[in-house]
C-alpha positions, -999 to 999 in steps of 0.1 A, spaced: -182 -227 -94 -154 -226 -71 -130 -200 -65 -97 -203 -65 -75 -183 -39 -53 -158 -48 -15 -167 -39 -2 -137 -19 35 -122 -28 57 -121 0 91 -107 -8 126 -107 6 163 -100 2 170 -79 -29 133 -82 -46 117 -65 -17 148 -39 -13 142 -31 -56 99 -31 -51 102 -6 -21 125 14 -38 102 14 -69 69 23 -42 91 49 -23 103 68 -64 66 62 -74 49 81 -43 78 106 -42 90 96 -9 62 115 6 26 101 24 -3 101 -5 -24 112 24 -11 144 37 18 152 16 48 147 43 83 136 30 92 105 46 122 93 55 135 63 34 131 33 51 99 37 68 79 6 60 48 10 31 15 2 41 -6 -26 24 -39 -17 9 -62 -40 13 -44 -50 48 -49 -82 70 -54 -114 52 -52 -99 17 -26 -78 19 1 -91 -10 40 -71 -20 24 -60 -50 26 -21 -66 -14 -20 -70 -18 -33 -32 9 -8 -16 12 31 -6 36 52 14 23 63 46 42 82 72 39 74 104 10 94 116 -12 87 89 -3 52 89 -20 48 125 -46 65 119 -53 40 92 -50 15 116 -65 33 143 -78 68 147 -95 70 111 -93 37 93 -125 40 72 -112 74 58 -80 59 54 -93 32 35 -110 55 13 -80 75 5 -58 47 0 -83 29 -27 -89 61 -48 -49 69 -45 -48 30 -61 -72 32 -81 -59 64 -100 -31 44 -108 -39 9 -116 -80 18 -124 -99 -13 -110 -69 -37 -103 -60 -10 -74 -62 -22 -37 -82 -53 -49 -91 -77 -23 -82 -110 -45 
């Protein structure tokens, strides 16, 4: 049986201005890792990242800026970790799914 790859979501313009403003009012405009307000604007951060990473509310969190690094850098397994469960409270399974 052959699998089929998942199309990723890639959005522009006014869609991706209306689902960050729906990511930023859903996480409170603060980091689901340590709790910091962060200022609007600041870029989400994809969960699962790299080749999976898709615009989709199950697949996204707000990170500040700190924390986002350390997903990337200092303390990505941890990150990873945090990111998932935040996800997965939300959207059970279908959160931070690689697909």
């Amino acid at each position: 049986m052959e699998l089929k790859k998942t199309e990723r979501v890639h959005l522009t313009g006014k869609k991706a201005r209306s689902f960050y403003d729906k990511i930023y009012e859903r996480d409170g405009g603060h980091c689901i890792w340590c709790g910091k307000p962060i200022e609007y604007g600041v870029k989400y951060h994809h969960e699962p990242c790299g080749i999976y990473r898709s615009d989709e509310e199950n697949k996204v969190v707000m990170l500040c800026p700190e924390c986002h690094y350390a997903r990337h850098n200092t303390a990505p397994k941890v990150a990873k970790e945090i990111c998932e469960r935040y996800l997965h409270g939300l959207y059970g399974e279908k959160g931070a799914r690689k697909e």
